[in-house]
C-alpha atoms as a printed R data frame, in Angstrom:
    type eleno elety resid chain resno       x       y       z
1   ATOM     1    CA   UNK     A     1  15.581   1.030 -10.011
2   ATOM     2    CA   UNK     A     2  14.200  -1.890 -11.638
3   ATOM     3    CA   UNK     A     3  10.934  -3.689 -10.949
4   ATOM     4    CA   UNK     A     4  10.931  -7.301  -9.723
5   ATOM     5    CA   UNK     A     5   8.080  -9.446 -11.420
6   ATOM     6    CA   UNK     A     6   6.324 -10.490  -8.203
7   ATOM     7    CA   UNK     A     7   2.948 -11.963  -9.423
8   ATOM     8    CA   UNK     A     8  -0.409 -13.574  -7.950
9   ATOM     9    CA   UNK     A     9  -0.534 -17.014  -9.658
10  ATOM    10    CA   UNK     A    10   0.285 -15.943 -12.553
11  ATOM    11    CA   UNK     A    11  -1.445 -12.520 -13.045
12  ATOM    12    CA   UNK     A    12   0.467  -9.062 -12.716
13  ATOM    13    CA   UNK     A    13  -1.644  -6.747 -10.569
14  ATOM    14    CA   UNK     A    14  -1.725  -3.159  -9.372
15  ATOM    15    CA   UNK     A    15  -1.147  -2.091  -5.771
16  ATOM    16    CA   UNK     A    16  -4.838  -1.078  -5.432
17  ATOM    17    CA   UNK     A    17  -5.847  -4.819  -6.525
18  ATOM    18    CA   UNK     A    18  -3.163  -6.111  -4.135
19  ATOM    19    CA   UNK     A    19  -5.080  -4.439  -1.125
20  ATOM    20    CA   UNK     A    20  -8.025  -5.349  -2.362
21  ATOM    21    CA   UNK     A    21  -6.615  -9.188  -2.538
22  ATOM    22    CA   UNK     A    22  -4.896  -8.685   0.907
23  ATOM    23    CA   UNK     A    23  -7.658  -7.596   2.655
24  ATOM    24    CA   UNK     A    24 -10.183 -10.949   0.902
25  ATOM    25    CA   UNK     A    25  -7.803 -12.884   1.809
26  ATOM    26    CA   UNK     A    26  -7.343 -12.261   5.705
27  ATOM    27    CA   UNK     A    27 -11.167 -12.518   5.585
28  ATOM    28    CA   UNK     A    28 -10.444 -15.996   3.870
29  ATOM    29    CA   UNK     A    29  -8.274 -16.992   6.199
30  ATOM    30    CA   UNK     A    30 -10.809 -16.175   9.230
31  ATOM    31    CA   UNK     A    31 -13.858 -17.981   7.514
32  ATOM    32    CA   UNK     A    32 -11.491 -21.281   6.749
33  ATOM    33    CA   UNK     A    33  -9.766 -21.692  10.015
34  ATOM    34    CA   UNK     A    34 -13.613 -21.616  11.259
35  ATOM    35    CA   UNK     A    35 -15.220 -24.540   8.871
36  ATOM    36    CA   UNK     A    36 -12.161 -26.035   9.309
37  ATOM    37    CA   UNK     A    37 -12.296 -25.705  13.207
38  ATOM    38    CA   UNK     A    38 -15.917 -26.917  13.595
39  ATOM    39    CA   UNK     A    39 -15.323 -30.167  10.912
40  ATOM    40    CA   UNK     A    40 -12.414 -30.892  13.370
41  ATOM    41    CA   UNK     A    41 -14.524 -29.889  16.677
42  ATOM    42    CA   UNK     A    42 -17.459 -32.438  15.174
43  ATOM    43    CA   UNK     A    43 -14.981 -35.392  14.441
44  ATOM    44    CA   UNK     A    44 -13.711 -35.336  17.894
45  ATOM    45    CA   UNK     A    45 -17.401 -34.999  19.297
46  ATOM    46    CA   UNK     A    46 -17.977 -38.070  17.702
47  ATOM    47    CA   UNK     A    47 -15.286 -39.884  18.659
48  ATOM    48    CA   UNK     A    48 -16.139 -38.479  22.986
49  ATOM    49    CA   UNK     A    49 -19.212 -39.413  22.490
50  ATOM    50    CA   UNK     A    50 -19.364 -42.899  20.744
51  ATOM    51    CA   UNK     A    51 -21.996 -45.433  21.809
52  ATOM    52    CA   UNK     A    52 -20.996 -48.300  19.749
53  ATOM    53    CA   UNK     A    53 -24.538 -50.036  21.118
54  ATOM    54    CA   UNK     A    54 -26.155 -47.796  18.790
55  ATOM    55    CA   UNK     A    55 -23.503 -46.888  16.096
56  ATOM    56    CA   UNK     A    56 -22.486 -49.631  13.558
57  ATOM    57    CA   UNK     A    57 -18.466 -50.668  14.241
58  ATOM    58    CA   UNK     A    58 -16.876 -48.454  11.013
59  ATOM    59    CA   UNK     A    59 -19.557 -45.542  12.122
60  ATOM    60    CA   UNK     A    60 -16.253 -43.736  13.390
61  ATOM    61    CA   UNK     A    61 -14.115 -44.542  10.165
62  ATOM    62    CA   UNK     A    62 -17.371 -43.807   8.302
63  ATOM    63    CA   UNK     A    63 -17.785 -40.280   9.607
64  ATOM    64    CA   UNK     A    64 -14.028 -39.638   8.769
65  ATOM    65    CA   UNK     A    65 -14.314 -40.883   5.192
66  ATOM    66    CA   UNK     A    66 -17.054 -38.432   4.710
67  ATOM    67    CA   UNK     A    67 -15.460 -35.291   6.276
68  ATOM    68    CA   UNK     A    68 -12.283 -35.626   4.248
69  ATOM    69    CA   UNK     A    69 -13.106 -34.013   1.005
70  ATOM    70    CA   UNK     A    70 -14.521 -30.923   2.807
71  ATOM    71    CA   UNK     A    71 -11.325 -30.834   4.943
72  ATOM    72    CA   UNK     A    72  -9.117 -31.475   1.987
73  ATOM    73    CA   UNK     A    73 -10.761 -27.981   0.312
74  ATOM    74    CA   UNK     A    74 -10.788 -26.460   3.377
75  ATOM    75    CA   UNK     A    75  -7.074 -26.794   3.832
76  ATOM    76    CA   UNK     A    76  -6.280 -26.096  -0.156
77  ATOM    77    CA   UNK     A    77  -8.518 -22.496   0.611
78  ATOM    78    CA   UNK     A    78  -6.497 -21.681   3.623
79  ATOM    79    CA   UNK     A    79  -3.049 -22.406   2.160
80  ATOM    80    CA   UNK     A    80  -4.445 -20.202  -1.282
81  ATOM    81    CA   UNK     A    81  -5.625 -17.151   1.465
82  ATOM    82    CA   UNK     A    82  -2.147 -17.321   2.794
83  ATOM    83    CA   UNK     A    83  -0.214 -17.827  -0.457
84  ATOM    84    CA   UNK     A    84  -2.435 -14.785  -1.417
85  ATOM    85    CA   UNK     A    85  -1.495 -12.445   1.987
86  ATOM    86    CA   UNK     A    86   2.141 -12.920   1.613
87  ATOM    87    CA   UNK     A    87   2.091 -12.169  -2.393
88  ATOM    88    CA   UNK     A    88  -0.179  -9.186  -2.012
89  ATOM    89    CA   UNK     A    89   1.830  -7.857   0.676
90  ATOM    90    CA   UNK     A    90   4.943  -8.363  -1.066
91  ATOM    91    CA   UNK     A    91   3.244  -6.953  -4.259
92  ATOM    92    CA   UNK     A    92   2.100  -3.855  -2.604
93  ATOM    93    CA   UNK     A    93   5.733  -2.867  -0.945
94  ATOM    94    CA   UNK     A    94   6.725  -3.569  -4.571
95  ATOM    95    CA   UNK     A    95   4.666  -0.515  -5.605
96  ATOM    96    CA   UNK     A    96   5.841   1.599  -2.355
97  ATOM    97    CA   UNK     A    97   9.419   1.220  -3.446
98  ATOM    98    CA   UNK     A    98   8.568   2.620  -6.957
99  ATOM    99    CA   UNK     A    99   6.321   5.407  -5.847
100 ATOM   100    CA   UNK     A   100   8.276   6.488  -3.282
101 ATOM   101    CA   UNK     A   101  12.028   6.631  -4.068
102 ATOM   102    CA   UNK     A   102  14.654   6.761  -1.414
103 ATOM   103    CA   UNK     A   103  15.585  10.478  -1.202
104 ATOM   104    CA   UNK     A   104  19.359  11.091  -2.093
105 ATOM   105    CA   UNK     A   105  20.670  13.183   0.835
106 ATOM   106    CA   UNK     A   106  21.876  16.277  -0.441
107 ATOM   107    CA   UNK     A   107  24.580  18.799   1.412
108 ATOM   108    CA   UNK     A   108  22.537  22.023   2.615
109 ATOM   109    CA   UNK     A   109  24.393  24.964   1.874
110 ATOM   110    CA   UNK     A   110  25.525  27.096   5.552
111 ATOM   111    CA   UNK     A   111  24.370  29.943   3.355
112 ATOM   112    CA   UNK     A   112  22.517  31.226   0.349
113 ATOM   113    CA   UNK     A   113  22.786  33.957  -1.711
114 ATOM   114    CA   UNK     A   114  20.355  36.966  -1.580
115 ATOM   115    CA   UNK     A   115  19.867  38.879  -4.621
116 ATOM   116    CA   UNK     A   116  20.351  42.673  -3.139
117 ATOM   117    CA   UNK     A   117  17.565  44.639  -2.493
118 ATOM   118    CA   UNK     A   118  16.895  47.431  -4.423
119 ATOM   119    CA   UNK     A   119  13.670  50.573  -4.035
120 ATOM   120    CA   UNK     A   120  12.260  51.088  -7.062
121 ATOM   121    CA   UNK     A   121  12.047  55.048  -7.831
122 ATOM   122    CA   UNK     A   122   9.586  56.621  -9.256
123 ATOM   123    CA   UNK     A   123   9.081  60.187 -11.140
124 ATOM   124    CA   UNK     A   124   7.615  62.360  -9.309
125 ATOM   125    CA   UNK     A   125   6.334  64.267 -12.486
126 ATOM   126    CA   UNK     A   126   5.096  61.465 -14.763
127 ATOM   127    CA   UNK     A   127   5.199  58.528 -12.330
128 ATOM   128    CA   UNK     A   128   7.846  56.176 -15.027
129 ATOM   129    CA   UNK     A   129  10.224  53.850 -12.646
130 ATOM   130    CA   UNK     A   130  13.584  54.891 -12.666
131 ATOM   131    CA   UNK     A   131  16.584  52.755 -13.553
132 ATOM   132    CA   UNK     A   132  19.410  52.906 -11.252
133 ATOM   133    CA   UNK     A   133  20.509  56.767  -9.870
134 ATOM   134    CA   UNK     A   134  19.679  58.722 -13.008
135 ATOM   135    CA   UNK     A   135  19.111  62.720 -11.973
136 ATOM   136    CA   UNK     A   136  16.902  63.358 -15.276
137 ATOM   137    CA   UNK     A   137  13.501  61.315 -16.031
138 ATOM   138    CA   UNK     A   138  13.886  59.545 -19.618
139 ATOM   139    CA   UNK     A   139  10.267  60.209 -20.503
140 ATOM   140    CA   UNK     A   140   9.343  63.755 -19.286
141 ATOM   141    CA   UNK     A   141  12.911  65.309 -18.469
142 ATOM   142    CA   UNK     A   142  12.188  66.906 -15.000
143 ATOM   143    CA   UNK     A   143  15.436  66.208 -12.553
144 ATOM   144    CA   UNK     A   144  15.127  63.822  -9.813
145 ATOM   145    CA   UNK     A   145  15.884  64.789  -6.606
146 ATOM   146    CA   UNK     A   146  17.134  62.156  -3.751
């Protein structure tokens, strides 16, 4: 099995750093939809609430013009935390693959073979372990009785 080269911009990382990375960037995600929901929430405040007998005529286009470079980020950080959830993720299942190989399925025998059982035998006289039916102990001579 070969490895794909997934990266994250550029950089080869671990699966440990890609759950580190997925789990910053769902919390990026949260804190950029917010700012990004209460620059939008403020614009349209503005614009339900507009007294043009106290507000100049461009207030409107003014307050626009000076929200756009913090929406402009705003958006570039949540596309980057979502570039970076999809890459990790993808990263990390990488790694799963590797780590965990697909089992081959192997035929299970219907039986196995049992090596026989055999008592061991003992001496009665010098207490050596007998090999097979011998009638006369190797090491002190006395005859075995079954």
């Amino acid at each position: 099995m070969t490895r794909k080269n997934i990266t994250w911009f550029g950089f080869k990382i671990t699966q440990k750093q890609s759950v580190f990375i997925f789990i910053l960037s769902i919390i990026g995600l949260f804190i950029t939809i917010f700012l990004l929901m209460t620059l939008v929430s403020s614009l349209m405040m503005s614009f339900m609430y507009y007294e043009p007998y106290y507000y100049p005529d461009n207030y409107i286009f003014q307050m626009i013009i000076s929200m756009l470079p913090y929406i402009l980020i705003l958006t570039v950080a949540f596309f980057m935390c979502l570039y970076s959830l999809i890459q990790s993720r993808k990263i990390a299942k990488n790694y799963s693959d590797l780590i965990n190989p697909v089992l081959e399925s192997r035929p299970v025998p219907r039986y196995t073979e049992v090596k026989p059982t055999s008592i061991a035998q003992f001496c009665p006289n010098c207490g050596k372990v007998m090999k097979g039916n011998e009638k006369f102990c190797t090491n002190c001579g006395q005859e075995i009785r079954y």
